[in-house]
C-alpha positions in Angstrom: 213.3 -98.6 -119.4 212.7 -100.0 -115.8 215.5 -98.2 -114.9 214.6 -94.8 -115.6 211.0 -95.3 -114.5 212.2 -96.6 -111.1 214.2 -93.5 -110.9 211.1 -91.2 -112.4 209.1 -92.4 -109.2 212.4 -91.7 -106.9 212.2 -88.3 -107.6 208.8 -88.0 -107.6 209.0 -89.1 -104.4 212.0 -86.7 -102.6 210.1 -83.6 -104.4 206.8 -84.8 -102.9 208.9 -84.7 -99.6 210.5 -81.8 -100.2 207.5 -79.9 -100.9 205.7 -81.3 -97.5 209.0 -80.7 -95.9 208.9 -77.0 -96.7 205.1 -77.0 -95.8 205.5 -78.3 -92.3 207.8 -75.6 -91.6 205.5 -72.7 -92.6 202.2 -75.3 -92.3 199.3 -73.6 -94.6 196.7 -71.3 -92.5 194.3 -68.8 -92.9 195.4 -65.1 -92.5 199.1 -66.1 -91.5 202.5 -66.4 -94.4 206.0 -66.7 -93.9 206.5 -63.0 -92.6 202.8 -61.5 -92.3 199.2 -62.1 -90.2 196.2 -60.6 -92.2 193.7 -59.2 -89.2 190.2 -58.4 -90.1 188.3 -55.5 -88.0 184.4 -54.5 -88.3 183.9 -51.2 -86.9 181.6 -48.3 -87.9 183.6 -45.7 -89.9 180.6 -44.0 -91.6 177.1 -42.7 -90.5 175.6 -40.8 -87.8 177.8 -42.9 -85.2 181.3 -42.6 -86.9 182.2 -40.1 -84.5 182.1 -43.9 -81.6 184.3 -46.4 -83.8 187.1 -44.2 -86.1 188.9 -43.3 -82.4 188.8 -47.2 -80.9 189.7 -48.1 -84.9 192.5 -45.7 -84.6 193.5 -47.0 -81.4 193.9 -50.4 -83.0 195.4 -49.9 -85.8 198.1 -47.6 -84.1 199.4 -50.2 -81.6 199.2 -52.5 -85.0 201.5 -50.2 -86.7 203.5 -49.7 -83.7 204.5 -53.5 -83.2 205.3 -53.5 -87.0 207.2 -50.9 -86.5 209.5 -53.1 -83.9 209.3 -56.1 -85.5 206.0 -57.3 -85.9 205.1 -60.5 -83.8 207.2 -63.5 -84.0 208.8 -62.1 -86.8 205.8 -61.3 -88.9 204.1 -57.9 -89.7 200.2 -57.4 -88.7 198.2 -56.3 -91.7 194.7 -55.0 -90.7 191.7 -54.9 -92.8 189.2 -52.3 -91.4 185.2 -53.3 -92.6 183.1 -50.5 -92.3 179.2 -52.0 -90.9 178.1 -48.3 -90.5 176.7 -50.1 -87.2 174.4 -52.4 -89.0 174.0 -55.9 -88.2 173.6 -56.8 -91.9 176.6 -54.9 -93.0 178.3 -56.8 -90.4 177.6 -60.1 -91.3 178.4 -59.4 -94.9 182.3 -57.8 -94.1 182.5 -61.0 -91.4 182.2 -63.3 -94.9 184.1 -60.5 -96.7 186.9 -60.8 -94.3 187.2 -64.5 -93.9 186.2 -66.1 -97.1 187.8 -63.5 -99.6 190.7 -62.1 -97.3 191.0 -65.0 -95.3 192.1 -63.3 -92.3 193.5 -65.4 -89.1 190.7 -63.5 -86.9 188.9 -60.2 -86.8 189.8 -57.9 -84.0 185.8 -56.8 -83.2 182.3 -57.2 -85.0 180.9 -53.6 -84.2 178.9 -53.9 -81.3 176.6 -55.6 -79.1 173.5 -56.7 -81.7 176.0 -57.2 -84.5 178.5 -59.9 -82.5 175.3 -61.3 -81.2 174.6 -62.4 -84.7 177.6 -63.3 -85.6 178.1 -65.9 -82.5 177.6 -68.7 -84.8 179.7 -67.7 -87.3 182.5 -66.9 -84.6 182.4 -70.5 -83.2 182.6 -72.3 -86.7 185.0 -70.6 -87.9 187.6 -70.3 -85.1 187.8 -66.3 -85.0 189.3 -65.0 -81.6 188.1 -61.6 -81.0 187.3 -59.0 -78.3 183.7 -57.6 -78.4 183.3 -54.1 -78.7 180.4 -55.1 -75.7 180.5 -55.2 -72.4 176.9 -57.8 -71.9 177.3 -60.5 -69.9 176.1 -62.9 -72.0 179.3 -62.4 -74.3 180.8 -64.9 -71.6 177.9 -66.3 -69.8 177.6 -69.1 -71.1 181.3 -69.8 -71.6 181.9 -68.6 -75.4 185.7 -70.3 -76.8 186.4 -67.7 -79.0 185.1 -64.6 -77.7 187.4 -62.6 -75.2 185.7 -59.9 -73.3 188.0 -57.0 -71.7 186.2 -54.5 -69.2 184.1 -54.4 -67.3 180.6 -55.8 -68.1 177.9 -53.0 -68.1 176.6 -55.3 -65.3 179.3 -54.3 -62.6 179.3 -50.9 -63.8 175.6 -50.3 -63.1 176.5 -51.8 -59.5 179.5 -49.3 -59.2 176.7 -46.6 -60.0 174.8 -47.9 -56.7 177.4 -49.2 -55.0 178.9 -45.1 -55.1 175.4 -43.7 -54.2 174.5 -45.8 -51.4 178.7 -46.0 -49.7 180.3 -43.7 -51.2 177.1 -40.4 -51.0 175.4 -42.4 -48.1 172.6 -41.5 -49.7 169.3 -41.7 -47.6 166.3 -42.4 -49.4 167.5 -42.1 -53.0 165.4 -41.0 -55.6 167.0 -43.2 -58.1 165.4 -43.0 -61.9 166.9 -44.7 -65.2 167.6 -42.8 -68.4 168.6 -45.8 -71.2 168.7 -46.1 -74.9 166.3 -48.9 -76.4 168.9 -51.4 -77.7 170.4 -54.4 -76.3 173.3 -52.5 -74.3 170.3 -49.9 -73.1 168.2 -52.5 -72.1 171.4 -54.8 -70.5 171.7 -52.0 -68.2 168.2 -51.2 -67.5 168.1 -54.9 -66.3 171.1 -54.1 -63.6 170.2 -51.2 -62.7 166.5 -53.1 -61.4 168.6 -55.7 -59.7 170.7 -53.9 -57.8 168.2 -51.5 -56.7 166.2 -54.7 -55.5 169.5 -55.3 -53.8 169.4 -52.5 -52.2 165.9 -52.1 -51.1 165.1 -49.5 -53.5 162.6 -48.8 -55.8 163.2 -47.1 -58.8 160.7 -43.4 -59.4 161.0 -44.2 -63.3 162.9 -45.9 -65.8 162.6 -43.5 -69.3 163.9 -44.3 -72.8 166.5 -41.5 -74.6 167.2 -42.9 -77.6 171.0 -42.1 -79.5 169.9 -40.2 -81.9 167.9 -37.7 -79.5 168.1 -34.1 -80.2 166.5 -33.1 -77.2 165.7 -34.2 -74.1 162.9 -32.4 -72.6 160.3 -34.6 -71.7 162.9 -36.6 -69.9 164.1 -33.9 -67.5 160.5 -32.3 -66.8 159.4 -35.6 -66.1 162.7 -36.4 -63.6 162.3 -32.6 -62.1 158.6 -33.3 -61.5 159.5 -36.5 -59.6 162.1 -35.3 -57.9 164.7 -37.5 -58.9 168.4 -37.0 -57.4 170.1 -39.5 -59.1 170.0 -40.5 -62.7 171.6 -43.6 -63.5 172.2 -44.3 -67.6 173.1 -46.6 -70.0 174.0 -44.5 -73.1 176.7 -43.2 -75.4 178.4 -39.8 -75.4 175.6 -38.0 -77.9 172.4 -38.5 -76.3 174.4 -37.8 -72.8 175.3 -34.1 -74.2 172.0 -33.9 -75.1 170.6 -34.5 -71.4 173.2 -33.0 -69.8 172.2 -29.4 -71.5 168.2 -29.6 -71.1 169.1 -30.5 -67.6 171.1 -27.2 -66.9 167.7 -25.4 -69.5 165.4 -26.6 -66.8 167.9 -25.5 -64.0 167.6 -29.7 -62.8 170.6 -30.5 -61.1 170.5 -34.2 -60.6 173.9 -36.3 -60.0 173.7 -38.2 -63.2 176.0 -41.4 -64.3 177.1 -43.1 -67.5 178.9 -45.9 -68.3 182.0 -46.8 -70.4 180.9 -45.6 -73.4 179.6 -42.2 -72.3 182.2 -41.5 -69.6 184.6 -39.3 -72.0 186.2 -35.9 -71.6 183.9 -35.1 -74.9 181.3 -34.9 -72.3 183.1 -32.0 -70.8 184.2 -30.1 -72.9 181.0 -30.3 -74.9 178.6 -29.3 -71.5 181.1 -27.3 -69.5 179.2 -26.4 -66.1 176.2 -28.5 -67.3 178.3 -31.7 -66.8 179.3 -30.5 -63.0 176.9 -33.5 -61.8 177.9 -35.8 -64.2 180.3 -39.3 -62.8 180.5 -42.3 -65.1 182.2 -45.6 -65.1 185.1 -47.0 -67.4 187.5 -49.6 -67.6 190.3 -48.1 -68.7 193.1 -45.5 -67.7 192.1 -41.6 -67.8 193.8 -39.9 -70.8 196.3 -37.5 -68.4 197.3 -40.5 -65.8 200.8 -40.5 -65.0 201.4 -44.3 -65.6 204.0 -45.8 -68.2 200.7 -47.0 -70.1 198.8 -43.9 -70.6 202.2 -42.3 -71.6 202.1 -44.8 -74.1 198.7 -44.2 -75.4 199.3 -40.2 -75.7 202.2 -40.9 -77.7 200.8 -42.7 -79.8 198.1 -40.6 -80.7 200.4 -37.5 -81.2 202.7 -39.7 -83.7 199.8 -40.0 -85.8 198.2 -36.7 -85.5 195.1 -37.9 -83.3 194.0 -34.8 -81.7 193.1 -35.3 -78.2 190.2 -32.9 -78.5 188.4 -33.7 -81.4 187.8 -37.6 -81.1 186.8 -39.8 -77.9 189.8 -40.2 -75.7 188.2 -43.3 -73.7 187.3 -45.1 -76.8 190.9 -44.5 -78.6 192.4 -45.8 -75.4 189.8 -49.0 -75.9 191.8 -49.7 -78.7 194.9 -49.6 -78.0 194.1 -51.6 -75.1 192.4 -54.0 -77.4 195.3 -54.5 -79.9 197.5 -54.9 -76.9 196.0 -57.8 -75.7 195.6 -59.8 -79.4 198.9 -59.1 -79.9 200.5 -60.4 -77.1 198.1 -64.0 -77.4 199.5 -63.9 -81.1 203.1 -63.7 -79.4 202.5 -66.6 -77.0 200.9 -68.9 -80.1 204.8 -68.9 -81.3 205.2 -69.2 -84.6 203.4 -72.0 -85.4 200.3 -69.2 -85.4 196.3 -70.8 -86.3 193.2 -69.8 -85.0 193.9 -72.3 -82.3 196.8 -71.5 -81.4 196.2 -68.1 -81.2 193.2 -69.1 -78.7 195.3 -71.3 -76.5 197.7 -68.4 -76.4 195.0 -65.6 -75.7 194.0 -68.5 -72.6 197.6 -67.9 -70.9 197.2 -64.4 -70.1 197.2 -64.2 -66.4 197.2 -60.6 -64.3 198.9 -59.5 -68.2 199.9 -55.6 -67.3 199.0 -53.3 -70.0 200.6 -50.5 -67.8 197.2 -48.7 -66.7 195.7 -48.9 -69.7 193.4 -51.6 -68.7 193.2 -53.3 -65.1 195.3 -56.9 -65.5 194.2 -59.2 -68.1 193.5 -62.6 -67.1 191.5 -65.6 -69.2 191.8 -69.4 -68.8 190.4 -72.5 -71.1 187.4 -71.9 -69.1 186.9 -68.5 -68.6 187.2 -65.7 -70.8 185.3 -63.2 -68.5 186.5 -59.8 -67.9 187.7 -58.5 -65.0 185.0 -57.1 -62.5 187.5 -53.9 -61.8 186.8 -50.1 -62.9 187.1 -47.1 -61.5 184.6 -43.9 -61.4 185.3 -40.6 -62.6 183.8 -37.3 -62.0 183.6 -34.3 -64.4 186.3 -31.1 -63.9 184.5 -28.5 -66.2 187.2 -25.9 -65.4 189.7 -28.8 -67.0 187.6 -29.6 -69.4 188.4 -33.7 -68.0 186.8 -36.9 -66.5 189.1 -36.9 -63.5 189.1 -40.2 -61.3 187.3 -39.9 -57.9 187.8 -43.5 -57.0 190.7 -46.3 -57.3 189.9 -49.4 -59.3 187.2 -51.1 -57.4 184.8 -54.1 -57.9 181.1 -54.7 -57.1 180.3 -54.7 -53.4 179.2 -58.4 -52.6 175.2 -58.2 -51.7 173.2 -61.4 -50.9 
């Protein structure tokens, strides 16, 4: 009877081993199997601002299907669960517990935007989740933030393009500079550069006026500009509430050269204000949509394998995505296949000048610094094209004291 117990407890033993054995091959993690990675995503999909995430959600899950397509990363295919927040901060926090502690995905792409991630800092940094904002504030790096990896340029340096172009480029003498902003934290982000730099500068602003996204009309905002002579409008804004100031401008016959930043600088614009966008320049870190490089080629192919059509969604933002699901996949490939939320971060960390091909400018981060770069490049509207062309190469700030 001895016997057979001592050999009860021998194999009890080798299958304990074998079963740890097999473990420590495939270790145990959240989001990640044998052959698949599940990827959580929080964008607005629904609502009056559905029309600003379904083309950088697109983008994203696109390049996702595109690598599964070629054999996934490592070896594994990317499975993407898209959370719809409706670009509430609520609904945001609610698909960010959703996606973790019910689908418990390895990370989550994005948040939504700038109020929502802000929220969800907390939760970010206990629970390990690499992601790239869908926000460009400086305080998304500053301090330094572990799991947080921000890609363009912050609206910081793209409020001191906007001056940098008026004073350099225009030589502008005496500007009449005025600020148009939405009241929300990106509005307000830029309203707070846009004071600086004029300071920099030795300027001082005529007026800084609120335009809030869901305007309708802009009126009081262009009388008040005309009255004060303003010459330059610089904004902080999204595509809608642009279109909107863009046409009461050309109503009141106001002329003004007006600029927008990433998220307003779209051939939307254009084509949506023909001549009444003639004035219009904005700011964006990424590629235009008809740039002849091996990355943008990329990015319209894409979108014409899955029946995007170029002239009903936002170009700029569908190219944010794909930029976006380029750069998480290639810090999954460099975690190797033993793939954790920490790996995955370590791997994001050895991306240095990383070429997307013109899609975004080089992609660098480091244990210490996930910053963005501080390079974009400014485009003016081509109403007869119906297109933001470039007017500028990639640039950065001008250093001021």
């Amino acid at each position: 009877m001895k016997t057979i117990r001592n050999w009860k407890l021998v194999v009890s033993v080798v299958m304990c081993l074998g079963l740890f054995g097999a473990g420590s091959a495939f270790p145990e993690t959240r989001g990640v199997t044998k052959d698949a990675i599940q990827m959580g995503m929080i964008l607005v999909k629904t609502g009056p601002v559905a029309a600003l995430g379904l083309p950088e959600g697109w983008g994203i899950q696109d390049t996702f299907d595109e690598i599964n397509q070629t054999g996934g990363v490592n070896g594994r295919k990317i499975n993407l669960i898209w959370e719809d927040d409706q670009f509430k901060t609520p609904l945001s926090i609610s698909a960010f517990n959703k996606l973790i502690f019910r689908d418990k995905v390895l990370s989550i792409t994005c948040m939504g935007g700038t109020p929502q991630t802000i929220a969800l800092f907390d939760l970010i940094d206990k629970h390990h989740v690499v992601n790239i904002p869908n926000a460009l504030a400086e305080e998304f790096y500053k301090p330094h933030k572990p799991y947080v990896f921000v890609l363009g340029a912050s609206y910081e340096t793209q409020i001191e393009l906007m001056f940098d172009y008026i004073m350099n480029d225009l030589k502008a003498k005496d500007p009449r500079i005025a600020v148009v902003y939405a009241e929300t934290e990106f509005g307000k982000k830029g309203l707070e550069a846009a004071r600086k730099r004029a300071e920099q500068y030795g300027i001082k602003l005529v007026s800084e006026l609120v335009l809030n996204i869901g305007s309708v009309d802009a009126s009081s905002q262009v009388l008040s500009l005309k009255k004060d002579n303003v010459d330059y409008v610089v904004t902080c804004n999204l595509v809608p509430p642009i279109i909107t100031f863009l046409k009461t401008a050309e109503k009141y016959d106001y002329w003004p050269t007006t600029f927008g930043i990433s998220w307003s600088c779209d051939d939307m614009v254009v084509k949506a204000c023909k001549d009444a966008s003639k004035n219009y320049i904005g700011v964006n870190f990424v590629g235009g949509w008809e740039d002849d490089t091996p990355g943008m080629k990329r990015v319209r192919e894409l979108a014409k394998k899955n029946d995007r059509d170029p002239a009903k969604m936002l170009t700029s933002l569908y190219t944010i995505g794909v930029g976006t699901a380029t750069v998480l996949a290639e810090g999954m490939k460099r975690a190797g296949q033993d793939l954790t939320p920490e790996s995955y971060k370590d791997g994001m960390e050895t991306l240095n000048n990383f070429e997307t091909g013109g899609i975004v400018p080089p992609v660098t981060y480091s244990s210490t610094s996930h910053a963005p770069t501080t390079v974009a490049r400014l485009y003016r509207a081509a109403p007869d094209k119906g297109v933001m062309a470039p007017i500028t190469d990639w640039r950065s700030p001008k250093e001021m004291k």
